[in-house]
Biotite code that builds the C-alpha atoms (Angstrom):
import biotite.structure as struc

atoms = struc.array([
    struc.Atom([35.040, -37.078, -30.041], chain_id="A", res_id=1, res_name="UNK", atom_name="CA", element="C"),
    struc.Atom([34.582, -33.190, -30.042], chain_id="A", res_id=2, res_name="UNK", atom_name="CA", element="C"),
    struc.Atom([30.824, -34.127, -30.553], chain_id="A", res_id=3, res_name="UNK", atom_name="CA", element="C"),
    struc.Atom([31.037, -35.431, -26.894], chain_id="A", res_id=4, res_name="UNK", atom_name="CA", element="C"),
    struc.Atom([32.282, -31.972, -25.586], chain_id="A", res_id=5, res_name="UNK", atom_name="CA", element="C"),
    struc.Atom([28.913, -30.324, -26.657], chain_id="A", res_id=6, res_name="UNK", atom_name="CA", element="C"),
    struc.Atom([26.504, -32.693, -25.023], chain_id="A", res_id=7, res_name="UNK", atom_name="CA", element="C"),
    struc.Atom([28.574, -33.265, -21.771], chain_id="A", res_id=8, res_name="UNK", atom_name="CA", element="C"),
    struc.Atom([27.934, -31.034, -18.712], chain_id="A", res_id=9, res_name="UNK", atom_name="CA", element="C"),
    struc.Atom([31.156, -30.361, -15.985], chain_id="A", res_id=10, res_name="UNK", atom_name="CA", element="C"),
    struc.Atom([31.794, -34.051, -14.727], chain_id="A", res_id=11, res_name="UNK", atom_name="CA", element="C"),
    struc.Atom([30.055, -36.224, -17.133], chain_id="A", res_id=12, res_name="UNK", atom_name="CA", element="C"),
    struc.Atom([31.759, -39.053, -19.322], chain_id="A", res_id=13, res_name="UNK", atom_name="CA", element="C"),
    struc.Atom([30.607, -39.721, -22.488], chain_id="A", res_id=14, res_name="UNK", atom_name="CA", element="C"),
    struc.Atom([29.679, -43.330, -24.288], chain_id="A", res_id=15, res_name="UNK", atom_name="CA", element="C"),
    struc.Atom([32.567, -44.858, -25.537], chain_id="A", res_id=16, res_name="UNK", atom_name="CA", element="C"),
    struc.Atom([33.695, -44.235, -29.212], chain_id="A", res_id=17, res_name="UNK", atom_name="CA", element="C"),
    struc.Atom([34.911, -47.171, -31.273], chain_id="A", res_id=18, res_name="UNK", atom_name="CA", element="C"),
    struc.Atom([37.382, -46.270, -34.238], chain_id="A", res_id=19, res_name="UNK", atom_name="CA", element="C"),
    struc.Atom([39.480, -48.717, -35.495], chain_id="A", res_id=20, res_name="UNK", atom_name="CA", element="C"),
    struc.Atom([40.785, -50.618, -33.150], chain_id="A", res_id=21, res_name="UNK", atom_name="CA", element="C"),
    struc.Atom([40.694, -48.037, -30.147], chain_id="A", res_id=22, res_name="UNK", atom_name="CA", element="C"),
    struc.Atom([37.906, -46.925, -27.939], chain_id="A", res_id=23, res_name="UNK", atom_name="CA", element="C"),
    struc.Atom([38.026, -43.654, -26.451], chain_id="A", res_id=24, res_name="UNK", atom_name="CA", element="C"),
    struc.Atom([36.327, -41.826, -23.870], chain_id="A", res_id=25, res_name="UNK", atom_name="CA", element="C"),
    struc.Atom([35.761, -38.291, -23.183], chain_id="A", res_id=26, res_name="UNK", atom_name="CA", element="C"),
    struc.Atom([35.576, -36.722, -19.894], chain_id="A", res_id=27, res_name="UNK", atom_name="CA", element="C"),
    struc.Atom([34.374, -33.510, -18.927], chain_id="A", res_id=28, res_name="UNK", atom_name="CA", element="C"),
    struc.Atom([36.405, -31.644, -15.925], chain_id="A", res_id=29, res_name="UNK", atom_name="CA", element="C"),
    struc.Atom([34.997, -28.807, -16.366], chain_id="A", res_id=30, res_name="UNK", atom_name="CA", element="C"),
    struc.Atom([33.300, -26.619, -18.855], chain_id="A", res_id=31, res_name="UNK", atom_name="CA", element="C"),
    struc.Atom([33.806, -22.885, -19.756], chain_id="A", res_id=32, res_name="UNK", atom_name="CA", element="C"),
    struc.Atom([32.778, -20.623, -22.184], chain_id="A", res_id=33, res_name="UNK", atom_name="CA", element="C"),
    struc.Atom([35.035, -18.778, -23.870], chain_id="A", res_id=34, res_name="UNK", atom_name="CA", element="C"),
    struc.Atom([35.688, -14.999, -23.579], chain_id="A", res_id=35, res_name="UNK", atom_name="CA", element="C"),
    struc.Atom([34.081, -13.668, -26.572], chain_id="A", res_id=36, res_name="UNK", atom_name="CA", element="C"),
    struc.Atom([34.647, -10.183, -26.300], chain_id="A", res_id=37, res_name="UNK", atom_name="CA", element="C"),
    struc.Atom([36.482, -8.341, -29.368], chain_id="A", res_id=38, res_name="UNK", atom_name="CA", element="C"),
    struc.Atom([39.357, -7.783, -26.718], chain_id="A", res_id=39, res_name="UNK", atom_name="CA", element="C"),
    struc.Atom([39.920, -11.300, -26.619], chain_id="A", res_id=40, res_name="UNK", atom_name="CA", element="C"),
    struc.Atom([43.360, -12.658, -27.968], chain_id="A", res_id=41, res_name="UNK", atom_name="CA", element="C"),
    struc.Atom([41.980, -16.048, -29.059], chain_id="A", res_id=42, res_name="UNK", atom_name="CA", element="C"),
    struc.Atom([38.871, -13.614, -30.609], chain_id="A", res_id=43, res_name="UNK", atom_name="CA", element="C"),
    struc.Atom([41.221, -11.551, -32.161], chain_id="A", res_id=44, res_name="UNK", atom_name="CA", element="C"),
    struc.Atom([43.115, -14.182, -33.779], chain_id="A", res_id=45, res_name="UNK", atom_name="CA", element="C"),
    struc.Atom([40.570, -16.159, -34.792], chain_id="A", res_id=46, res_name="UNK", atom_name="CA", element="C"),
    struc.Atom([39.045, -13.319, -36.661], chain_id="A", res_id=47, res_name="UNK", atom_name="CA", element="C"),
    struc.Atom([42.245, -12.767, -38.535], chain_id="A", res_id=48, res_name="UNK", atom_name="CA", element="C"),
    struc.Atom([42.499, -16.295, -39.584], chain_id="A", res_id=49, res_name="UNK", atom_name="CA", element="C"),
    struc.Atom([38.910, -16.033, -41.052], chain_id="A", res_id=50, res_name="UNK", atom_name="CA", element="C"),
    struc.Atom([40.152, -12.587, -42.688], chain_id="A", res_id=51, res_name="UNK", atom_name="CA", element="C"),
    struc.Atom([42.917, -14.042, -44.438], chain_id="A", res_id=52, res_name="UNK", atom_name="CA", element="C"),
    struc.Atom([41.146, -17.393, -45.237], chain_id="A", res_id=53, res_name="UNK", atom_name="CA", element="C"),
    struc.Atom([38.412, -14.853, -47.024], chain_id="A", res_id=54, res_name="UNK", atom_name="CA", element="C"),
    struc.Atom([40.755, -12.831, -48.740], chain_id="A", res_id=55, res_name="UNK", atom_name="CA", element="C"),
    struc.Atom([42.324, -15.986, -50.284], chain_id="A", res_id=56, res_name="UNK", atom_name="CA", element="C"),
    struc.Atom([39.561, -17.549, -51.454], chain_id="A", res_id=57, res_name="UNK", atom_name="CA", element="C"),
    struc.Atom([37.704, -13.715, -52.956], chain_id="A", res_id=58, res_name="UNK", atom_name="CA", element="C"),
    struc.Atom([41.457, -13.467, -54.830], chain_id="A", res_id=59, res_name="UNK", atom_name="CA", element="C"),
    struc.Atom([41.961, -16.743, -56.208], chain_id="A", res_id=60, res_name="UNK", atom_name="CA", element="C"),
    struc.Atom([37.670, -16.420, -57.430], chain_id="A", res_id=61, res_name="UNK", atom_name="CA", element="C"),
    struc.Atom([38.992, -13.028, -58.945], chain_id="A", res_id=62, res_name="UNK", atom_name="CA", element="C"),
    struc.Atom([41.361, -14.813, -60.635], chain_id="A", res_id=63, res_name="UNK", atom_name="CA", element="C"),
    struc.Atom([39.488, -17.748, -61.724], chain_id="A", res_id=64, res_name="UNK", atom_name="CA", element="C"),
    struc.Atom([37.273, -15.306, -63.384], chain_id="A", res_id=65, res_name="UNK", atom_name="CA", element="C"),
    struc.Atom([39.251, -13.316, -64.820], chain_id="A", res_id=66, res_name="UNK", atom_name="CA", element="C"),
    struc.Atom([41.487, -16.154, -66.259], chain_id="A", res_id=67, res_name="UNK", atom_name="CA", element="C"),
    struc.Atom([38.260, -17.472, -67.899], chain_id="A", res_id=68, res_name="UNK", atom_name="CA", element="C"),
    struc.Atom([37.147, -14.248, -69.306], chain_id="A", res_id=69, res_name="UNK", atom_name="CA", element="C"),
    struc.Atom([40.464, -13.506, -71.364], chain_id="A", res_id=70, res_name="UNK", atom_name="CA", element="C"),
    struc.Atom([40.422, -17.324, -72.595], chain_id="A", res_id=71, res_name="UNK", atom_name="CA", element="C"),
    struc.Atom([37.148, -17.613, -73.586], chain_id="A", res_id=72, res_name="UNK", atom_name="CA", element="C"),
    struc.Atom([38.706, -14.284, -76.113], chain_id="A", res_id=73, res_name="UNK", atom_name="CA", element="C"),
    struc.Atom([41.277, -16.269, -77.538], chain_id="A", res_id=74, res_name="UNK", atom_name="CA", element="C"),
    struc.Atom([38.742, -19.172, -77.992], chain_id="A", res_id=75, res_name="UNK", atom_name="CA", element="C"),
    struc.Atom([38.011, -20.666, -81.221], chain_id="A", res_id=76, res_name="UNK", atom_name="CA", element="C"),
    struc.Atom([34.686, -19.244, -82.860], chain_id="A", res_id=77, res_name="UNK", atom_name="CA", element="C"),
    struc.Atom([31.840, -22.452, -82.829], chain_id="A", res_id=78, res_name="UNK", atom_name="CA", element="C"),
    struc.Atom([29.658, -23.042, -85.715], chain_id="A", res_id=79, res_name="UNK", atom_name="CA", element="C"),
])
């Protein structure tokens, strides 16, 4: 359904989307871009989610690595 959003100008209705048993239509009352200045709250928080979403995944790669490195040391030698 948020397909629908992208293709839909201010007062158009989209085709109708079947899922399960439900049909849905979306309707477009009016259409805005959002304030994408570095000022902007929902900017602002958006870039900190993406900061600590980053951060999580570099540490726990950092760690994956590192937990690798010190068991392939402790590995049994191969013939």
């Amino acid at each position: 359904m948020l397909g629908a959003l992208e293709t839909l100008n201010k007062g158009d209705l989209s085709e109708m989307a079947v899922a399960q048993d439900k049909g849905r239509f979306v309707y477009a009352l009016d259409k805005r871009t959002p304030d994408l200045s570095e000022t902007s709250p929902l900017y602002i928080s958006t870039r900190d989610q993406i900061a600590q979403y980053t951060a999580r995944q570099n540490g726990n790669e950092y760690l994956r690595e590192l937990v690798e490195r010190e068991l392939a040391k402790s590995a049994p030698a191969t013939p």
